[in-house]
C-alpha positions in Angstrom: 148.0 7.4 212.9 150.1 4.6 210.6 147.9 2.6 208.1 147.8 -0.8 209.3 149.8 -3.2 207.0 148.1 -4.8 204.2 146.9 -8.7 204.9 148.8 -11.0 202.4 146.6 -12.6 200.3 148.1 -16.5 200.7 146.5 -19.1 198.1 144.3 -21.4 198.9 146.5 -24.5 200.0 144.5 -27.9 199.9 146.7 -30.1 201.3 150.0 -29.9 204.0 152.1 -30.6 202.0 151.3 -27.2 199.3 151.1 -25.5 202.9 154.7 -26.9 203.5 155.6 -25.8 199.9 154.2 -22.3 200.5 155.8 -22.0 203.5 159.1 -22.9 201.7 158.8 -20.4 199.3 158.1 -17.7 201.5 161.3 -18.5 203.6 163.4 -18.3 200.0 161.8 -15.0 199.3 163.0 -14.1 203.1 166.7 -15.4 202.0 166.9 -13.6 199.3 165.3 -10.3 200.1 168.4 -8.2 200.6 170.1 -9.4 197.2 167.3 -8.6 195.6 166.7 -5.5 196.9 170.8 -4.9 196.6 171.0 -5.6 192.2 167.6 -3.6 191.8 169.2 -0.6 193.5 172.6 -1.0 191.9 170.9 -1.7 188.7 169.0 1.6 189.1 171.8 3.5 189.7 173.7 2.7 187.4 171.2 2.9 184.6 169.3 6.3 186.1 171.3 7.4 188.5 170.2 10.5 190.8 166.7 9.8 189.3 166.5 6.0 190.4 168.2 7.4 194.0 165.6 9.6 194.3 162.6 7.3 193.1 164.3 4.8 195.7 163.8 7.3 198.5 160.5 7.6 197.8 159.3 3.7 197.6 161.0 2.9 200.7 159.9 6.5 202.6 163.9 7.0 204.1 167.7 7.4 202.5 168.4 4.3 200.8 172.1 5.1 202.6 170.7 3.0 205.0 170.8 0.1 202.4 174.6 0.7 201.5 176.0 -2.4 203.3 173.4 -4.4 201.1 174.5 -2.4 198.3 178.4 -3.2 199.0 177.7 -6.6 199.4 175.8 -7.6 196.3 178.4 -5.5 194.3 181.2 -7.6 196.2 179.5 -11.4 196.1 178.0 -10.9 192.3 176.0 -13.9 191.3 178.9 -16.5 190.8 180.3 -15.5 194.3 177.1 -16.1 196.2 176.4 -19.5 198.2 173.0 -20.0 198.1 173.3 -22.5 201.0 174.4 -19.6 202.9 172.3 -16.4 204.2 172.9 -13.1 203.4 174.4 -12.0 206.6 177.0 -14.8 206.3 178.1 -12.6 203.2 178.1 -9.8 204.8 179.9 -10.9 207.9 183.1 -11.4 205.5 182.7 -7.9 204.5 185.4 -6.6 206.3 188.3 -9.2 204.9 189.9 -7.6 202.1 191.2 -10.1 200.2 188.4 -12.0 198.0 190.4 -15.3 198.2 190.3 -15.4 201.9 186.4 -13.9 201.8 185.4 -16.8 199.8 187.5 -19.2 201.6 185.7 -18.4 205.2 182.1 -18.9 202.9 183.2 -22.0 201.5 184.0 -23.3 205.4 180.6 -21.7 206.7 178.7 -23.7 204.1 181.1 -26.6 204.6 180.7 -27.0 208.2 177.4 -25.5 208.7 178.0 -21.9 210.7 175.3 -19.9 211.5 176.3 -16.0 210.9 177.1 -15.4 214.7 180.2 -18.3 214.5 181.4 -16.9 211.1 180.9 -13.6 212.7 183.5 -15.0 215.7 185.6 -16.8 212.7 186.2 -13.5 210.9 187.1 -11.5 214.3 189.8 -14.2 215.7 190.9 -14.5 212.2 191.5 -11.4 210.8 191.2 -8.9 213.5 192.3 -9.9 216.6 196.4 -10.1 216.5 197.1 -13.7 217.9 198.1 -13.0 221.4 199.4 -16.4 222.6 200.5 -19.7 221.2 198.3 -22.3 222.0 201.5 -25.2 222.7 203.2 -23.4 224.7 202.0 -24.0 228.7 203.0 -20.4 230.2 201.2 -19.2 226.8 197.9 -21.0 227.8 197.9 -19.8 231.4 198.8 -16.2 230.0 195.8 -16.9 228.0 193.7 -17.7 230.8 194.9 -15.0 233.0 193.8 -12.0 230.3 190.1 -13.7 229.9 189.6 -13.9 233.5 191.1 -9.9 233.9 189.0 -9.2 230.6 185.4 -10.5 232.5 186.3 -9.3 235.4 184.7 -6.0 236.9 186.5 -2.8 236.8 186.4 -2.9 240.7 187.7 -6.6 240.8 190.5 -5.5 238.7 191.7 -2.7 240.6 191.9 -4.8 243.4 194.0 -7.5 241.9 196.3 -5.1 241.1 196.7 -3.6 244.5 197.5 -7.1 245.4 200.2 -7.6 242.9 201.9 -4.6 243.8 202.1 -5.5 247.4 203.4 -9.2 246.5 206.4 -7.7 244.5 205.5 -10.4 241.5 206.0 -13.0 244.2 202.8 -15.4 245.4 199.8 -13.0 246.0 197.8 -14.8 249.4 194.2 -14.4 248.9 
């Protein structure tokens, strides 16, 4: 049977507003969790190194492995490279651009326009990994466009369908 979790001991708030404070604080904490954790574990490697991995292992009972995209993270965005406005998962959603110019550039537009991590997520995929299909000017480009979203949401069976019916039309008008 698993211990239950220790209660956390909050202090005594007397008023709303040290409530609100309190609350605030414990938010931060959440924000900043992962960066913590990140320098501790990079600092403890690199001053200890097996030993601290070890030690590391044991306060967190699994492989800190599992902590290697917080590791490669806080070693990418060091201190002067990290928006505070921003969450931690926004940094790590630019992860995956290579060049640090571009990386910061995307963080500077999250923070500027407000993204949450799941739009800077969909900024980073249309960006910098998905090979623009279609200019967006050209008519026959947009109804291309519109044609391989509809055939990408469409069910297999659908789509094996449609394509029965563009064979028989011989790329002329398919009558539904």
């Amino acid at each position: 049977m698993t211990p239950a979790l220790p209660n956390l001991a909050l202090p005594v708030t007397e008023t709303f507003e040290d409530w609100s404070n309190l609350g605030r604080r414990l938010c931060m904490g959440a924000r900043t969790i992962n960066w913590l954790i990140g320098d501790w574990l990079i600092e403890g490697s690199e001053r200890f190194g097996e030993k601290a991995r070890d030690e590391a292992n044991q306060i967190f009972r699994s492989d800190v492995d599992r902590f290697g995209p917080i590791v490669d993270t806080c070693r990418r965005f060091t201190e002067p490279r990290r928006h505070p406005a921003l969450t931690f998962g926004h940094h790590l959603a630019v992860m995956s651009i290579a060049d640090d110019t571009e990386a910061d550039g995307l963080l500077a537009k999250a923070e500027t326009e407000r993204l949450t991590t799941a739009a800077l997520k969909a900024e980073v995929r249309l960006t910098f990994h998905q090979p623009r299909m279609l200019e967006d000017d050209d008519p026959e480009d947009t109804a291309m466009r519109h044609i391989a979203q509809a055939w990408n949401r469409a069910p297999k069976a659908s789509r094996e369908a449609f394509i029965e019916l563009a064979q028989e039309s011989h790329l002329g008008v398919i009558d539904l």
